[in-house]
GUFI-289357 format. One line per field, with one value per residue: x, y negated, z negated of N, C-alpha, C in turn. Coordinates in nm, 4 decimals. Layout:
! GUFI-289357
n.xx [X:...]
n.yy [Y:...]
n.zz [Z:...]
ca.xx [X:...]
ca.yy [Y:...]
ca.zz [Z:...]
c.xx [X:...]
c.yy [Y:...]
c.zz [Z:...]
END
This chain:
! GUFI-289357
n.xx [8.8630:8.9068:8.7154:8.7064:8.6824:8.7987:8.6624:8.4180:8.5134:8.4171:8.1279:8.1795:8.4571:8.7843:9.0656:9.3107:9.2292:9.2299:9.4616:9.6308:9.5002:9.6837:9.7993:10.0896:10.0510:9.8739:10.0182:10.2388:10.1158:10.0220:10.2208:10.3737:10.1980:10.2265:10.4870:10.4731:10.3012:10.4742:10.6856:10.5793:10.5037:10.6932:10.7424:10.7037:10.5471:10.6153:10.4027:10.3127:10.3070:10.1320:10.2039:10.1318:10.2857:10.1897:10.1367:10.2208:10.1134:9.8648:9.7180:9.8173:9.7591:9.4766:9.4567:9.5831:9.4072:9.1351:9.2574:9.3062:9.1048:8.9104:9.0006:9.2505:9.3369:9.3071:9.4620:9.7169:9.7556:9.7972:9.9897:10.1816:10.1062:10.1768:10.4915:10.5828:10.5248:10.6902:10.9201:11.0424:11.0881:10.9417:10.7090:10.5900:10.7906:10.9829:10.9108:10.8606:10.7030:10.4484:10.4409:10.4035:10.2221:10.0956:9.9948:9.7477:9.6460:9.7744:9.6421:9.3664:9.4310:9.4237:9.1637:9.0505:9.1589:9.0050:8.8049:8.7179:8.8337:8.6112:8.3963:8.5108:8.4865:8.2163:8.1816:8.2924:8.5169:8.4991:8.3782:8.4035:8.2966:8.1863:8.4260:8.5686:8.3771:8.3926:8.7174:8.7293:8.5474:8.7066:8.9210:8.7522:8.7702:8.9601:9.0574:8.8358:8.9885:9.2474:9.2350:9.1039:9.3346:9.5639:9.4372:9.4407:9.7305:9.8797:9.7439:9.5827:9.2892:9.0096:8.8959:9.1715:9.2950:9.1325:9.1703:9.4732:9.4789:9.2673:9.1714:9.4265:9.4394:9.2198:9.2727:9.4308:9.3466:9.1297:9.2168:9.3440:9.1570:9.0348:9.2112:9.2131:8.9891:9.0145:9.2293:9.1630:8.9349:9.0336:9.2293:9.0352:8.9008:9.1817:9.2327:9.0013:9.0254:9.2325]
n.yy [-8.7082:-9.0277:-9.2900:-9.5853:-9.9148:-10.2024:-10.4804:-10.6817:-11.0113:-11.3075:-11.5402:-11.8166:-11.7870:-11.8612:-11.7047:-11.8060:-11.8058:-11.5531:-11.4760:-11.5210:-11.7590:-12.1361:-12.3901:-12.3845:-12.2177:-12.3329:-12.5644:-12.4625:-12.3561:-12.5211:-12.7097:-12.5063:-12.4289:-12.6797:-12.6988:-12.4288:-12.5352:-12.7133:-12.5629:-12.4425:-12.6369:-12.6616:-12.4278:-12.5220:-12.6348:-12.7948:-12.9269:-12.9883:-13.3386:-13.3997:-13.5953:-13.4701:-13.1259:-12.7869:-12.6316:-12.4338:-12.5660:-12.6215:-12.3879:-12.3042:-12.5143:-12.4527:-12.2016:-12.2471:-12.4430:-12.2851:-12.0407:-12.2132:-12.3326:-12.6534:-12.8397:-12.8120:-12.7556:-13.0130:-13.1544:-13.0160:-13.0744:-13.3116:-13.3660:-13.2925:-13.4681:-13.6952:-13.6707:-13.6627:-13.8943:-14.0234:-13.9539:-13.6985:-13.4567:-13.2820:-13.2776:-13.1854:-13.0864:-13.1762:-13.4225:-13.7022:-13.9954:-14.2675:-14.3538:-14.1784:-14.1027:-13.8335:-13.8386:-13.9219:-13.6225:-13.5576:-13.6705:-13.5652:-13.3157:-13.2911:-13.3654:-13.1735:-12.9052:-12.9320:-12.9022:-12.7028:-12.5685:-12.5797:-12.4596:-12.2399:-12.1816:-12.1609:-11.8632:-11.8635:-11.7544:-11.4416:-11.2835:-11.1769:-11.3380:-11.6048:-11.6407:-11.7310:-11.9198:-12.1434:-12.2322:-12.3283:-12.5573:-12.6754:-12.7205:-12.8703:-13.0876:-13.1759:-13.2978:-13.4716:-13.6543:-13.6566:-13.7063:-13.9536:-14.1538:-14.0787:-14.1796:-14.4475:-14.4967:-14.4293:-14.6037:-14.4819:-14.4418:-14.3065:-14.0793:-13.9854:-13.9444:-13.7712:-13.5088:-13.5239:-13.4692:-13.2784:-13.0952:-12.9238:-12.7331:-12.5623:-12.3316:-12.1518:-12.2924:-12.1234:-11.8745:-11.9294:-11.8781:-11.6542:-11.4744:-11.5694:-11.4659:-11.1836:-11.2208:-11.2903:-11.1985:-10.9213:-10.9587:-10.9923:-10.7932:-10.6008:-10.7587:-10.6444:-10.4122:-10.1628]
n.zz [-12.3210:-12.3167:-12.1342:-12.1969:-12.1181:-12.1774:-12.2940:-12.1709:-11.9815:-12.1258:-12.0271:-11.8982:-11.9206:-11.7660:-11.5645:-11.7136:-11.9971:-12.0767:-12.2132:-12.5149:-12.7324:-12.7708:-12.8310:-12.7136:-12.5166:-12.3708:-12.2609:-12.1566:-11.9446:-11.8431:-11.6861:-11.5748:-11.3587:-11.2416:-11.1317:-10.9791:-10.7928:-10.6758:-10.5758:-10.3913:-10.1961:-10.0630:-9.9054:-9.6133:-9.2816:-8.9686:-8.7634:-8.4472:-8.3457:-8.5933:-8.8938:-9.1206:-9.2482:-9.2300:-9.5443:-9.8262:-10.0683:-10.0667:-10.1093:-10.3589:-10.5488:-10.4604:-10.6540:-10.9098:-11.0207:-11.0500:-11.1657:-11.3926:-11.4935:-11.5258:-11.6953:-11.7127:-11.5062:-11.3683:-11.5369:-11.4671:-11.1681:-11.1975:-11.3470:-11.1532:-10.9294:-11.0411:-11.1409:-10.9006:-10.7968:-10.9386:-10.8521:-10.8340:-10.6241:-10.5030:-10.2787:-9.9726:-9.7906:-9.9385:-10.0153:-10.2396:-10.4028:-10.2883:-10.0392:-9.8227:-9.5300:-9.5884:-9.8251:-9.9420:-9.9802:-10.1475:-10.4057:-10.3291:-10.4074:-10.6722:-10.7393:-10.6325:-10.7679:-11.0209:-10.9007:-10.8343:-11.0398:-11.1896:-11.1054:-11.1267:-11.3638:-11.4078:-11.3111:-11.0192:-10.9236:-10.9182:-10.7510:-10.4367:-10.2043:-10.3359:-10.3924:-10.1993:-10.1172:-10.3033:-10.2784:-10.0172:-10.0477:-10.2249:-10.0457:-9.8721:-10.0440:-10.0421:-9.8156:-9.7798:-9.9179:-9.7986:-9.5319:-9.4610:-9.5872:-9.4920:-9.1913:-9.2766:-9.3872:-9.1892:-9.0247:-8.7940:-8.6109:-8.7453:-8.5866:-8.4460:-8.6890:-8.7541:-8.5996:-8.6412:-8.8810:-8.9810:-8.7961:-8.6648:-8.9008:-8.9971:-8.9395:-9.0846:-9.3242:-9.3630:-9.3440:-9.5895:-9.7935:-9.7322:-9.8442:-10.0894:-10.1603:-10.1829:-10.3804:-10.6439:-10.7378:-10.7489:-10.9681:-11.1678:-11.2535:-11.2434:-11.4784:-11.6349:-11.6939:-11.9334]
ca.xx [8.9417:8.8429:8.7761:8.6689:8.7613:8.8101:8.5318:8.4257:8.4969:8.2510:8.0348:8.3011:8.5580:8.8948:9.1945:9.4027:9.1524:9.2371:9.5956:9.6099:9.4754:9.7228:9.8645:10.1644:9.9859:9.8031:10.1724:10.3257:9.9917:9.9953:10.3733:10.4288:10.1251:10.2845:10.6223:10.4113:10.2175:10.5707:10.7264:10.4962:10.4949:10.8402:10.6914:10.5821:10.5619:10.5769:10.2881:10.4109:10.1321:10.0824:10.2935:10.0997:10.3470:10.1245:10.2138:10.1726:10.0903:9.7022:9.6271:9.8972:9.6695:9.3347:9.4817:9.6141:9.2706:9.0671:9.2831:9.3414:9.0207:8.8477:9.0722:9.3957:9.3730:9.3582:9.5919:9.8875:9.7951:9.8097:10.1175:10.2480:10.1279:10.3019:10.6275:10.6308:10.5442:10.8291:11.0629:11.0722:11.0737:10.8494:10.5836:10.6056:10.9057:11.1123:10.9174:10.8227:10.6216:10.3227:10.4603:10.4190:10.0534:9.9958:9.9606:9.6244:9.6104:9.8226:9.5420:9.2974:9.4698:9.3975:9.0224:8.9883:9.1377:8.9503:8.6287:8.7136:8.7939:8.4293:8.3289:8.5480:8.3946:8.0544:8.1444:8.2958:8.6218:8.4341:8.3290:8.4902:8.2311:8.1614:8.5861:8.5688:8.2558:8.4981:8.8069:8.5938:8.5035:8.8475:8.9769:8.7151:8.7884:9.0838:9.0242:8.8050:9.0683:9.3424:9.2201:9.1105:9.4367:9.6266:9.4147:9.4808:9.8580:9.9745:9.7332:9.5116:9.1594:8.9390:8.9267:9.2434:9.3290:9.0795:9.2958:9.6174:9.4908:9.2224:9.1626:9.5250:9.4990:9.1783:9.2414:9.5245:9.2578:9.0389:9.3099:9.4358:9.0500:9.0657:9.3388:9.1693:8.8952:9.0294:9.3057:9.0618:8.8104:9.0499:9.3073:8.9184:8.9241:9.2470:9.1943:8.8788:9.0946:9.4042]
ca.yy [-8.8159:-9.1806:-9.4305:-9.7390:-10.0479:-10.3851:-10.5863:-10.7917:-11.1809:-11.3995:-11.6238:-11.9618:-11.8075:-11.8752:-11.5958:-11.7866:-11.7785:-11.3821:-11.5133:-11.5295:-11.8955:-12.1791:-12.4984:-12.3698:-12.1300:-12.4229:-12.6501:-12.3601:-12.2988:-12.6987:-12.7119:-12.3862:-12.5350:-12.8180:-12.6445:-12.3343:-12.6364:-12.8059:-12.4521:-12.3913:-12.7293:-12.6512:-12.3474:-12.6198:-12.6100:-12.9280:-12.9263:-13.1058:-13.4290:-13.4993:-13.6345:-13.3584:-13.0543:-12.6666:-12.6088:-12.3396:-12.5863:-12.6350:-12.2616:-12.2944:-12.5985:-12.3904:-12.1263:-12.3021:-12.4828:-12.1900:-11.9834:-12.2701:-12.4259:-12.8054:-12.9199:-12.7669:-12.7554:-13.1280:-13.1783:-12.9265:-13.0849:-13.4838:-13.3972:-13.2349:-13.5943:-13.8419:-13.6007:-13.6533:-14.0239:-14.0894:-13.9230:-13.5431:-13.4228:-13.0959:-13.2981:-13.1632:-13.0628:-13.2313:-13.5725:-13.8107:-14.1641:-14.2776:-14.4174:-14.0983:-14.0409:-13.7232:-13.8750:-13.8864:-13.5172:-13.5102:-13.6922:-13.4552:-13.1647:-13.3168:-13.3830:-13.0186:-12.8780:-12.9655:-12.8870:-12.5086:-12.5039:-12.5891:-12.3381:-12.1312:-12.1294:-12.0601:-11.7672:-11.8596:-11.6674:-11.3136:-11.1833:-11.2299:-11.4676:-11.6685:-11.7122:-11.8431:-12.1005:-12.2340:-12.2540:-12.4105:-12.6382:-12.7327:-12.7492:-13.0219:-13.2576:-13.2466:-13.3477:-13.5851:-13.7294:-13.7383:-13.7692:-14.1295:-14.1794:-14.0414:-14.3047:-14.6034:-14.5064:-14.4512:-14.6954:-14.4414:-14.4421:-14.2334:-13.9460:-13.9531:-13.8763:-13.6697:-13.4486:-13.5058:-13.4203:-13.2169:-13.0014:-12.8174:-12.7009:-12.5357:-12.1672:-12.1679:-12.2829:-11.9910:-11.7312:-11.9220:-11.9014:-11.5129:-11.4237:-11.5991:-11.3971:-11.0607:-11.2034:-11.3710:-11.1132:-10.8351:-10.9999:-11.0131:-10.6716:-10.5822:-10.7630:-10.5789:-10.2312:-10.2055]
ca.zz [-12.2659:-12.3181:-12.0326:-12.2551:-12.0585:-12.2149:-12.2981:-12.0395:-11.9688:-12.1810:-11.9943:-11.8890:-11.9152:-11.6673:-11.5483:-11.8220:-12.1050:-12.1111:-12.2448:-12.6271:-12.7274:-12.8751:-12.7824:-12.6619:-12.4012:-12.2833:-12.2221:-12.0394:-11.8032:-11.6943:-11.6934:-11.4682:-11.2702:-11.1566:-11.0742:-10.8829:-10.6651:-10.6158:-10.4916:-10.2612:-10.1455:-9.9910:-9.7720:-9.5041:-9.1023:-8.9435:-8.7048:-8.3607:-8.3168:-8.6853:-8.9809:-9.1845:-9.2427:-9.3149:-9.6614:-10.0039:-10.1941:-10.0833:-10.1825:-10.5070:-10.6064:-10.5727:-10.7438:-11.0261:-11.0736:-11.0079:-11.2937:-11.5663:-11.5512:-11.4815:-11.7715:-11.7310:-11.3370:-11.3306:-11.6059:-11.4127:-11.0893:-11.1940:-11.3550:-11.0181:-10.8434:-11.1202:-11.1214:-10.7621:-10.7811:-11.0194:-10.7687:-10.8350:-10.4940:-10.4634:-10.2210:-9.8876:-9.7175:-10.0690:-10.0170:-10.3122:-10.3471:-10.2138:-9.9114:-9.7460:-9.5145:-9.6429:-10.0341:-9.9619:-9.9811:-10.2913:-10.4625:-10.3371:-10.4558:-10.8184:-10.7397:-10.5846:-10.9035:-11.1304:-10.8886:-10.8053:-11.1791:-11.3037:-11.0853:-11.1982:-11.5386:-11.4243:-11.2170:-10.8519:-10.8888:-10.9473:-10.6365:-10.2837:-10.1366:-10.4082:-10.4670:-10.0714:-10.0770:-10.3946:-10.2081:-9.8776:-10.1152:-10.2726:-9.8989:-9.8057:-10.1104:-10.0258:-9.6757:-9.8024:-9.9474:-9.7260:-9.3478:-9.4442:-9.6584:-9.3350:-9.1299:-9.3351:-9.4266:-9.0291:-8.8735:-8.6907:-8.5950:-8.7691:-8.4873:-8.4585:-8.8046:-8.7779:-8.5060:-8.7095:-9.0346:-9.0227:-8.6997:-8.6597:-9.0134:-9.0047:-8.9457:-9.1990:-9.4335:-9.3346:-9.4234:-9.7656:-9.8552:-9.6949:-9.9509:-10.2092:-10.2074:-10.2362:-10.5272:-10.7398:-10.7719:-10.7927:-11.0774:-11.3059:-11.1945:-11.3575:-11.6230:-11.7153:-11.7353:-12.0057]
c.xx [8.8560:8.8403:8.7251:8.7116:8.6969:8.6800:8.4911:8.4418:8.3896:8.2447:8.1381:8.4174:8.6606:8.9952:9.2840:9.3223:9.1891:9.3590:9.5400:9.6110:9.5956:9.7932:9.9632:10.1738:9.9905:9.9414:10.2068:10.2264:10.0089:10.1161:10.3450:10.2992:10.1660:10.4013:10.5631:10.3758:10.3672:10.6661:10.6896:10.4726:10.6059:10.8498:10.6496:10.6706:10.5436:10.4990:10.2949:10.2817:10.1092:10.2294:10.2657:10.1938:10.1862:10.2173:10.1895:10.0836:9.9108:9.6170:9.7000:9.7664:9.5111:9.3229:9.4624:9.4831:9.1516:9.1301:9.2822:9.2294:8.9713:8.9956:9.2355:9.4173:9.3946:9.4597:9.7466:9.8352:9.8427:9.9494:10.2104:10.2288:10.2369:10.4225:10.6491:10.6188:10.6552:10.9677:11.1065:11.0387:11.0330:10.7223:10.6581:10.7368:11.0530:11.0898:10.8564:10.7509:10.5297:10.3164:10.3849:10.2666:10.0114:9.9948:9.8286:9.5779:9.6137:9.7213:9.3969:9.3202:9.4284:9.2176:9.0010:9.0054:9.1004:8.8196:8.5948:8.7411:8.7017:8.3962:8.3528:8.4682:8.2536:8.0853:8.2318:8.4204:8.5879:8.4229:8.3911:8.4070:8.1954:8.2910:8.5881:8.4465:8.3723:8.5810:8.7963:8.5902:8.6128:8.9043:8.8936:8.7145:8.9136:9.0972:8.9796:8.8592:9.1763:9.3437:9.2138:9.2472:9.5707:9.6052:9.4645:9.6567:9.9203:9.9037:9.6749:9.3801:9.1127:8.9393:9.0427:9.3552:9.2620:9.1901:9.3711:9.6025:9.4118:9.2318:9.2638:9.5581:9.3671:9.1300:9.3627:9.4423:9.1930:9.1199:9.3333:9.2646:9.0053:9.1519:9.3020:9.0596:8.9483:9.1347:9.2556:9.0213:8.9223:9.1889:9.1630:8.9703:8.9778:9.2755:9.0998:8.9387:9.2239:9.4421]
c.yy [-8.9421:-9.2587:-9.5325:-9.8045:-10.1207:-10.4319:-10.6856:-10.9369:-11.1998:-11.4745:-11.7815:-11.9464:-11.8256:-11.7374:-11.6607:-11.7844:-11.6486:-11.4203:-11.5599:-11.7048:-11.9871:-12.2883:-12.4965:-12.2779:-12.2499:-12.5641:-12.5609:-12.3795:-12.4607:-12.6927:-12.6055:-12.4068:-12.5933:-12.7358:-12.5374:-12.4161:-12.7185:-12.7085:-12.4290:-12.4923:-12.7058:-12.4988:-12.4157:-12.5815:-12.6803:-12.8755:-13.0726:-13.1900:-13.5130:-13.5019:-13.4914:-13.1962:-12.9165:-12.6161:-12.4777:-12.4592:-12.6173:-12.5104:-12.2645:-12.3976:-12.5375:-12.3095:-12.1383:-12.3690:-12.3767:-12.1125:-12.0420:-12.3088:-12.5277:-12.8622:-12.9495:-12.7303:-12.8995:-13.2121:-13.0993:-13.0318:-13.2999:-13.4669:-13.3734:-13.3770:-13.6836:-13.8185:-13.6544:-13.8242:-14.1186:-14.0246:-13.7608:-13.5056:-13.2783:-13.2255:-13.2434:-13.1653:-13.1942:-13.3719:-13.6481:-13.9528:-14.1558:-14.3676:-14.3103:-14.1419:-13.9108:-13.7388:-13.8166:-13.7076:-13.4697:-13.5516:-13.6019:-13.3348:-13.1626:-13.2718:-13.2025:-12.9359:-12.8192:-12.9297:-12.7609:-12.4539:-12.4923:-12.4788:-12.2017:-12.0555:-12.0744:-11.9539:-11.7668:-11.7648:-11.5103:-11.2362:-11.2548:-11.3606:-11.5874:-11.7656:-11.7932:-11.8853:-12.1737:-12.2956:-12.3390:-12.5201:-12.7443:-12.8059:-12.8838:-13.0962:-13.2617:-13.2860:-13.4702:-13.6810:-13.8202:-13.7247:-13.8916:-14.1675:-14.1632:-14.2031:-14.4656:-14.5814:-14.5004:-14.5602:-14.6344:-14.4324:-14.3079:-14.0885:-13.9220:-13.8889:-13.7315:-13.5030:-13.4412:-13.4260:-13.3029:-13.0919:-12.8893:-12.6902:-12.5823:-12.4016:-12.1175:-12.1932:-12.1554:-11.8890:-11.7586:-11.8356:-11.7330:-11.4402:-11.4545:-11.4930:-11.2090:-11.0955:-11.2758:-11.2416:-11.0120:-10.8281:-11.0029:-10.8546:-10.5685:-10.6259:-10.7138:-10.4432:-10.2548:-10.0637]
c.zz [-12.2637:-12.1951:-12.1036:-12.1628:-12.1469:-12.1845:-12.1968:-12.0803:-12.0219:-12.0208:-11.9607:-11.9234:-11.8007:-11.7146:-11.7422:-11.9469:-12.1669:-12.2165:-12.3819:-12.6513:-12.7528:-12.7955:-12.6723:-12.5198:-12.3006:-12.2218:-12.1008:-11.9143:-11.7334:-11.6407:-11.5980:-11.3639:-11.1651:-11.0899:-10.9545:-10.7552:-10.5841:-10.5201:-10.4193:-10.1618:-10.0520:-9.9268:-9.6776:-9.3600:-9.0734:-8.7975:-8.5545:-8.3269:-8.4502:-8.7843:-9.1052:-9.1942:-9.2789:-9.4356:-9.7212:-10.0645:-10.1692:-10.1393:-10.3562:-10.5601:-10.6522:-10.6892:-10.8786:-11.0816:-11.1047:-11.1808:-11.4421:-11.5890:-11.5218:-11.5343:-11.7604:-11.6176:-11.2972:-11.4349:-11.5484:-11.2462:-11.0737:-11.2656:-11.2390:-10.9586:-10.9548:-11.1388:-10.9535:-10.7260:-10.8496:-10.9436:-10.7834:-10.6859:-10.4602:-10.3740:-10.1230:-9.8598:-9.8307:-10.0886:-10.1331:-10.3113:-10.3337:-10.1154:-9.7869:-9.6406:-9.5390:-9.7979:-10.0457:-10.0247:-10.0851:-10.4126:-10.4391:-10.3708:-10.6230:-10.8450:-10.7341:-10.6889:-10.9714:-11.0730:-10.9352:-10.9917:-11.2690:-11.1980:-11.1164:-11.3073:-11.5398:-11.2769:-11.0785:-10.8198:-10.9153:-10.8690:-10.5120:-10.1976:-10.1983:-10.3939:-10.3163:-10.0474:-10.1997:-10.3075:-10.0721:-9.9409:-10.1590:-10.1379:-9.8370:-9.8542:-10.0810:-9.8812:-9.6765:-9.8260:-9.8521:-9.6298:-9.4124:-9.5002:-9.5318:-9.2301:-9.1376:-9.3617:-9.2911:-8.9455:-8.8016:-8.7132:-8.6802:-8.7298:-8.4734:-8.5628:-8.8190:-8.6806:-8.4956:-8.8148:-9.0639:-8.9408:-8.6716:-8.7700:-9.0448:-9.0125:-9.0356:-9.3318:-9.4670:-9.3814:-9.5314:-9.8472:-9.8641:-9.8170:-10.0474:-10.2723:-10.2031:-10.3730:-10.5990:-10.8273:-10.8388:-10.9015:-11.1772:-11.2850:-11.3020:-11.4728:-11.7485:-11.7396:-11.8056:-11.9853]
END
C-alpha cells in the first residue's frame, strides 16, 4: 500500500499558487476576493459608543491576502475599496463612499493585504503561531489606518477614537487571529495530502 503524499509547497509559494497557473485563475482569485471581503462585510454588529460596526470583512481581508499573495491580495482588496467607492454597497452594514468614518479602515484593509501576503510567501501562513503574529500584524495596519481616519472624519480627539475604534474591537481581533491560525496551517496541511 502506497502513502506518497504530494510534493511539498516550493519555497514562496501562496494557498492559491496550488491552483493550476493562468490568467484566468488569477481574474477569478481577485474578483471572488473582492465579493468574499464585501460578504462578510455585511456580517456586522453595531457596537453601542462608536460609528464602527464588528464586521467579517477584517478576517475575509486577511484571508484573502494571506491566500492570494502581496500581488493579488492588494489587487482583490483595492478593487473591493474602488467598487465600494463607485457605489457598490458591500462596505459595512451595505455602506459606500468615503464619507463614511470607518473608510479609514477600508484603506487599511488594502495596506494589510498586501502585508500578510508577503509574509505569506516567505512562510507566515504554515504553522499556527507564525499565521497569528501575521494576522496581529494585518489587524494593526489596519488600525493604523483607520483610528486616525475615524478621528479626523467624526471630529474626535485622538483617545477618543482611540476608544471608538480601537479598544471595543480588540478581543474579536484575538479570536479572528485564533481561527486563523488553526485554518491556515491546516488548509497547507490538506493540501500536502491528495
Amino acid at each position: 500500500m502506497s502513502t506518497a503524499a504530494a510534493a511539498p509547497a516550493r519555497p514562496g509559494q501562496v494557498l492559491a499558487d496550488l491552483l493550476p497557473a493562468s490568467r484566468v485563475r488569477d481574474v477569478a482569485l481577485v474578483v471572488g476576493g473582492a465579493v468574499l471581503t464585501g460578504l462578510a462585510a455585511q456580517i456586522a454588529v453595531p457596537v453601542p459608543g462608536t460609528p464602527v460596526p464588528v464586521t467579517g470583512q477584517t478576517f475575509a481581508a486577511l484571508l484573502v491576502g494571506t491566500a492570494l499573495g502581496a500581488g493579488r491580495g492588494f489587487l482583490s482588496l483595492a478593487l473591493y475599496a474602488l467598487a465600494g467607492v463607485a457605489g457598490v454597497p458591500w462596505f459595512a452594514e451595505g455602506g459606500s463612499g468615503v464619507a463614511a468614518p470607518s473608510f479609514g479602515y477600508v484603506i487599511g484593509l488594502v495596506l494589510a493585504a498586501t502585508a500578510v501576503g508577503a509574509l505569506a510567501r516567505r512562510g507566515a501562513d504554515r504553522s499556527p503561531w507564525r499565521t497569528a503574529g501575521a494576522m496581529l500584524l494585518g489587524e494593526a495596519i489596519i488600525y493604523a489606518v483607520g483610528v486616525p481616519y475615524l478621528a479626523f472624519a467624526a471630529g474626535m480627539s485622538a483617545s477618543a477614537a482611540i476608544a471608538a475604534g480601537l479598544t471595543p474591537f480588540l478581543v474579536g481581533d484575538a479570536l479572528k487571529a485564533a481561527l486563523a491560525m488553526g485554518l491556515l496551517p491546516a488548509a497547507w496541511k490538506l493540501a500536502g495530502r491528495r
